[in-house]
C-alpha positions, 0 to 999 in steps of 0.5 A: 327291298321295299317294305310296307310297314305299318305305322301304329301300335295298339298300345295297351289302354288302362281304361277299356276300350271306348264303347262306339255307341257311347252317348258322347253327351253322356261324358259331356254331362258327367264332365260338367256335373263332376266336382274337382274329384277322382270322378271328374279325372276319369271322365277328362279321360274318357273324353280323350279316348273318344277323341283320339278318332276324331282329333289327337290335339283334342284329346290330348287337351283333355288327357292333360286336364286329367293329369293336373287334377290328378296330381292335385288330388295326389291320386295315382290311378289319374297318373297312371291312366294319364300317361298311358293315355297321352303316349298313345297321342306322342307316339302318333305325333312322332314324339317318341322320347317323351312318350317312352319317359311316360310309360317308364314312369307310369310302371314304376306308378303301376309298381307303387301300386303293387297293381299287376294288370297295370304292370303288364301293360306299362311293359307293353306301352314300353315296348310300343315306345322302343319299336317306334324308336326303331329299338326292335330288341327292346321292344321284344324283350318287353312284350315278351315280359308283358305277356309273361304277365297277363299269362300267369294272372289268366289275362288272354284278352290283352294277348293278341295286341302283344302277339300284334306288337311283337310280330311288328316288331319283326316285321321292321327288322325284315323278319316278315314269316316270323311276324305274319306268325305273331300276327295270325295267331294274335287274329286267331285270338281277337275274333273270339272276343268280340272287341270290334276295335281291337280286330280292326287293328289286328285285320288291316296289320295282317294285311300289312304283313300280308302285302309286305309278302307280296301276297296282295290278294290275302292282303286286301281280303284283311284290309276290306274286313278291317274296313268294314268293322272300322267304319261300323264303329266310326273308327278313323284310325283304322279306315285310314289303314285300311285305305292306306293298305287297298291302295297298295293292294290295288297298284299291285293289281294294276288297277291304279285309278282306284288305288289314288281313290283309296289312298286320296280319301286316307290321306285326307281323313289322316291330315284331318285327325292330326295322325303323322304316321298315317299320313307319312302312309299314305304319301308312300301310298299315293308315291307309288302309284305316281310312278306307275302312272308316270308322273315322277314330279307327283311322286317326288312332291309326296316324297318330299312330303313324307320326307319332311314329317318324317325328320321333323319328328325324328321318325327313324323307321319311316326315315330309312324308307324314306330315304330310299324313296328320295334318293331314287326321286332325286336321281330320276331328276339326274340329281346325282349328288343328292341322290348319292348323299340319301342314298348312304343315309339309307344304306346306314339307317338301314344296316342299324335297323335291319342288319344281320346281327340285329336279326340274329338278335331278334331271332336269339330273343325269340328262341329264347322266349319260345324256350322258356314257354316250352320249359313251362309247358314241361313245368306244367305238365309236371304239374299235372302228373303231379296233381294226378298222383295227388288225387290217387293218393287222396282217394286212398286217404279219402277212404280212411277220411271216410271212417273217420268222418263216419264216427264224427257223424255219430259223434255229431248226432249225439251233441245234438241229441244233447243240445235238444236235451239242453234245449227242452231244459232251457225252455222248461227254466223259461216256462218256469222264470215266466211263472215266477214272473207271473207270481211275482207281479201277481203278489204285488199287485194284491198287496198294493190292492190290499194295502190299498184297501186296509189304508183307504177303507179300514183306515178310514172307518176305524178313524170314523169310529174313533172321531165319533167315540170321542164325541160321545166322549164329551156330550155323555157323562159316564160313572168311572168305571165306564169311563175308564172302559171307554177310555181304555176302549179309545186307546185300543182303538188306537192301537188297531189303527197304528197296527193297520197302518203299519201292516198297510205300510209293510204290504206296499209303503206310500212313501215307495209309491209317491217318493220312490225307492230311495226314500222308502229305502231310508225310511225302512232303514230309519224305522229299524234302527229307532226300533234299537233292534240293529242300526243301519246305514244307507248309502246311495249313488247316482239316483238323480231320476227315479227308476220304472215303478216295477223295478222299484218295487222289485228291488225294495222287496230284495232289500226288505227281505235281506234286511228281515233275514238280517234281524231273525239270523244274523245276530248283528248290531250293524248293517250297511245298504249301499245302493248305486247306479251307474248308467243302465246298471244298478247294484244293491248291496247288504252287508252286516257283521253278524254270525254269518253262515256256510253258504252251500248248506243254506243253499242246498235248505232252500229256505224261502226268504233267500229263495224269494230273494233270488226268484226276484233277481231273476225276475230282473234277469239279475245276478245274486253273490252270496258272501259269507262264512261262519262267524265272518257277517256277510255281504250279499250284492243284487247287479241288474241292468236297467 
C-alpha cells in the first residue's frame, strides 16, 4: 500500500520558538556590537533559527560559528544549544548518522548540567534521529522518556511535539489509527498555546495522517489551516508541507491541474531552502499526478529525481517508497529486470521497516507505556486519597493546634507587654544619658570659661599689680617695718598668683588645649610624682594624630579623677597609666598597688568620683571594668571607639 508519509520531525529546540515579527536587524546588530562572549554564541544562534525557513546552509554556517566560540569560552550551554540546533539542519539534509552522534552528546552535556528541561529534550531530538534512521522502536521508546520527563517537571508545552513524534512514529511502521490518536491529541493540545509555529506543524502532519486514511476531505481541511497559519508567519517549511499535502488531497479529488499548481509551487520553495525531504515530497506529489495525467515519462523522471536524493543521502524510510515508485516506473517501460531488481529492494526494505514483528513491537511499547501512565494514575489517585485523609486527620489536629496557639498568643502578648516595659526603661536610660551628656558638656565649658577668665583676667591683673608694687618698691624709701610689710606684702602676692594659676591649670590645662591629651596627661603625671606624694609612670601608644578635643578632654577627666581617688584612697606609692590606641579604639588604663577594695561595696555606695568616672564613660558610649580586691591594688580599664 502506498503511503503519504510525512517528511519532518519537530525536533525540541533549547531556545524558544524564533519570534516571526522579530526585527532580523535587531540579531544582526547584537551580532555585531557583541564581543567574543557568551552573548555573541546566543546570537550566532538565534540567527541560525531565523534562517532554517529561508536557507539551511545558512543557518548552519552560523550554527557552526556558535559552536567554535563556545568550545573557546568552554561554555556548555553554546554546545548544547549548538547541537540541538545543527541536528535539526542534518536530519533535514538527510544526514542522520551524524546528526544522532549530536543529540547523544548533547544529553550527556544536558546530564553534565544536571539540566532536566535540556535532558527531556536531548531525548526527543534522539528519538527524532532513530525515526529518520527508520528505527521506529527506538524512537518510541525515547519519546516515551521524554515525556515522562516534561510530565513530572509540569512541562506540557513541550507535549504536543512529542505526541506528534511518536504518532509519526507509528505511522511509518503502517500503524495509521494509533498515529492519527497521538496526532489529534497532540492538536488538542497545541491550539491552546498559542505557538503559530508549532500548530503549523502539528495541522498539515494531521493532515498527512489524514491523507494516508484515505480521508482526503479532513485532510485538506488540516492542510489549508496549516497553510495559512505558515504564510501568516513566513514559515517556509510548513507552506512546503502544506502544498505537498493539497497537492495529494487534490489528485484525490481529481482536480489534477490544481494539484501540479500546488505541488509545482512546493517544490520550487523546497529546492530554494535546501530542504532534501520536502522536495523528495513533492516529487512523489507531482509523480502521482503524472500518472494520472498519463504521462509515465514525467512520472518516472521525478521518480528518478527522488530516487537519487533519496540514496545520496542513504534516506531509508523514503527508500522503500521509492523503490516501489521505480520499480512500477520501470516495468511500464517494459524494463522487466530492472523492475524485478527495485522491486525485492522494496519487498526487503519494506519487511525490515513495517513488518509484523516490528508492529508487534511497536505496539508491545506502546501497551507498555499506556500502562505505566495508568499504574501512575492509580499511584496518584492513591495520592489523594491519601491527601484527603491527611487533612481529615490534621483538621482534628488543628483544633488541639488551635489551643495551643491560643495560649502562645496569651503568652505572645505578655512578651510584648515586657518588651514596652523594657522599651519605656531604655528610652528613660536615653533621656537620662542625654542628660548626663548635657551636664557634662555643660561642665567643661564653664570650667574652660572660667579658667579662661581666672587666666587672662585675675592673672593678668594680679601680674599688674605686682609689677606696679615693685616699682614703688624702688623709687619709695620705706622705714623697716614697712618695708618688711611690703616685702611680705609681695610674696603673698605671689602666692595668689601661683594659687590661681594652679586652679586656673586644674579647671582646664593649657597644655591639654594647645599640645593635646598626651602632653597634658604627662604633665598631670609629672606634677604628681615631683610632689613625693606617689610616682607615676605614663605609657602610651599609637597617638600619632591627636584625637577630637572633646574626647580629649573626656578622657583627661576620667584619668584626673582615677589618679585624685588614687592619692585620697589607695595608700599606694606607684601608679602606672597606659593609654593606646589601635585604630578607632582607644583604651585607658590605671593601675596602682594600693590597698584595693571590694568593688560591689563601692559600687552599691555610689560615691561620686567613680560615678562621675562612669557617667563620663558613657558619655563616650564606652566600657568601664573595675578590678579590685582588698589588699591586692587595682586596675580600672576605660575602652572606647572613636
Amino acid at each position: 500500500m502506498q503511503l503519504v508519509i510525512k517528511v519532518l520531525f519537530s525536533l525540541l529546540i533549547v531556545t524558544e520558538t524564533f519570534a516571526q515579527n522579530k526585527d532580523v536587524n535587531e540579531i544582526l546588530k547584537k551580532i555585531g556590537e557583541s564581543r567574543q562572549d557568551t552573548n555573541l554564541v546566543l546570537s550566532y544562534i538565534e540567527y541560525g533559527q531565523f534562517l532554517e525557513n529561508k536557507n539551511l546552509d545558512s543557518a548552519a554556517k552560523y550554527y557552526l560559528k556558535a559552536s567554535e566560540l563556545s568550545e573557546k569560552l568552554n561554555y556548555d550551554t553554546g554546545r548544547f544549544k549548538f547541537r540541538s540546533n545543527y541536528t535539526y539542519v542534518l536530519n533535514l539534509q538527510g544526514k542522520y548518522e551524524p546528526g544522532l552522534k549530536l543529540n547523544m552528546e548533547s544529553l550527556e552535556i544536558a546530564k553534565r548540567m544536571k539540566h532536566q528541561v535540556n535532558i527531556g529534550k536531548s531525548l526527543a531530538n534522539i528519538a527524532a534521529s532513530y525515526t529518520y534512521m527508520a528505527n521506529f522502536r527506538e524512537a518510541i521508546r525515547y519519546n516515551q522518556l521524554s515525556a515522562d520527563v516534561f510530565q513530572k517537571l509540569g512541562k506540557t508545552e513541550y507535549l504536543p511535539r512529542l505526541y506528534v513524534n511518536i504518532g509519526t512514529a507509528f505511522e511509518h511502521a503502517n500503524l495509521l489509527n494509533k498515529s492519527l490518536q497521538y496526532k489529534q491529541k497532540a492538536l488538542a493540545l497545541a491550539r491552546p498555546m498559542k505557538d503559530s509555529l508549532q500548530l503549523a506543524d502539528i495541522l498539515t502532519t494531521n493532515g498527512v495522517c489524514l491523507s494516508n486514511l484515505k480521508r482526503y476531505k479532513e485532510g485538506a481541511t488540516h492542510f489549508k489551516e496549516g497553510l495559512a497559519v505558515a504564510k501568516a508567519i513566513g514559515s517556509d517549511i510548513y507552506v512546503i508541507q502544506a502544498y505537498a499535502g493539497l497537492c495529494r488531497a487534490s489528485r484525490a479529488d481529481k482536480q489534477l491541474a490544481r494539484a501540479k499548481e500546488y505541488g509545482e509551487e512546493g517544490l520550487k520553495l523546497a529546492r530554494k531552502s535546501g530542504n532534501v525531504f520536502l522536495e523528495i515530497e513533492c516529487l512523489r506529489a507531482l509523480m502521482f499526478v503524472a500518472e494520472d495525467m498519463n504521462l509515465p515519462d514525467l512520472s518516472a523522471k521525478l521518480t528518478a529525481e527522488a530516487l537519487k536524493i533519496a540514496e545520496e543521502n542513504e534516506m531509508t524510510d523514503r527508500l522503500v517508497e521509492l523503490y516501489e515508485d521505480y520499480a512500477t516506473d520501470m516495468y511500464r517501460q517494459e524494463n522487466y529486470k530492472a523492475a524485478y531488481d527495485y522491486l525485492m529492494k522494496y519487498s526487503i526494505l519494506d519487511d525490515s521497516l513495517q513488518g509484523i514483528d516490528v508492529q508487534k513491537q511497536l505496539q508491545e511499547l506502546d501497551t507498555r507505556y499506556l500502562t505505566a501512565q495508568k499504574e501512575n494514575r492509580i499511584i496518584s489517585l492513591e495520592k489523594e486519597k491519601q491527601a484527603r485523609n491527611t487533612l481529615i486527620y490534621s483538621l482534628v489536629a488543628g483544633l488541639l493546634v488551635l489551643l495551643v496557639v491560643a495560649g502562645l498568643v496569651y503568652r505572645n502578648i505578655a512578651i510584648r507587654k515586657r518588651i514596652a516595659e523594657n522599651e519605656v526603661l531604655r528610652l528613660q536610660q536615653e533621656r537620662q544619658l542625654l542628660a548626663t551628656h548635657s551636664i557634662l558638656k555643660g561642665q567643661e565649658e564653664e570650667r574652660t570659661r572660667v579658667a579662661r577668665d581666672l587666666h587672662d583676667g585675675l592673672g593678668g591683673l594680679l601680674s599688674g599689680i605686682k609689677l606696679t608694687l615693685n616699682s614703688v618698691k624702688g623709687n619709695v624709701i620705706l622705714p623697716e617695718a614697712s618695708a618688711m610689710t611690703f616685702t611680705r606684702a609681695l610674696s603673698q602676692l605671689d602666692g595668689a598668683i601661683s594659687e590661681m594659676r594652679r586652679v586656673a591649670h586644674s579647671m582646664m590645662p593649657e597644655t591639654l588645649v594647645r599640645f593635646g591629651l598626651i602632653d597634658a596627661l604627662t604633665d598631670f603625671c609629672n606634677g604628681i610624682s615631683e610632689s613625693g606624694q606617689l610616682q607615676v609612670s605614663i605609657h602610651t601608644f599609637g597617638f600619632d594624630q591627636r584625637l577630637d578635643s572633646s574626647i580629649e578632654i573626656v578622657l583627661y577627666r576620667i584619668a584626673q579623677e582615677l589618679l585624685n581617688n588614687v592619692l585620697k584612697y589607695a595608700e599606694a606609692t606607684e601608679a602606672q597609666v597606659q593609654l593606646t590606641r589601635m585604630g578607632k579604639n582607644v583604651s585607658l588604663t590605671v593601675e596602682d598597688n594600693g590597698k584595693g577594695f571590694d568593688v560591689e561595696k563601692v559600687r552599691q555606695k555610689k560615691g561620686t568620683g567613680l560615678g562621675n568616672v562612669q557617667a563620663r564613660v558613657d558619655y563616650l558610649n564606652g566600657k568601664l571594668d573595675i578590678q579590685s580586691k582588698p589588699e591586692e591594688g587595682t586596675s580600672i580599664l576605660v575602652e572606647i571607639t572613636l
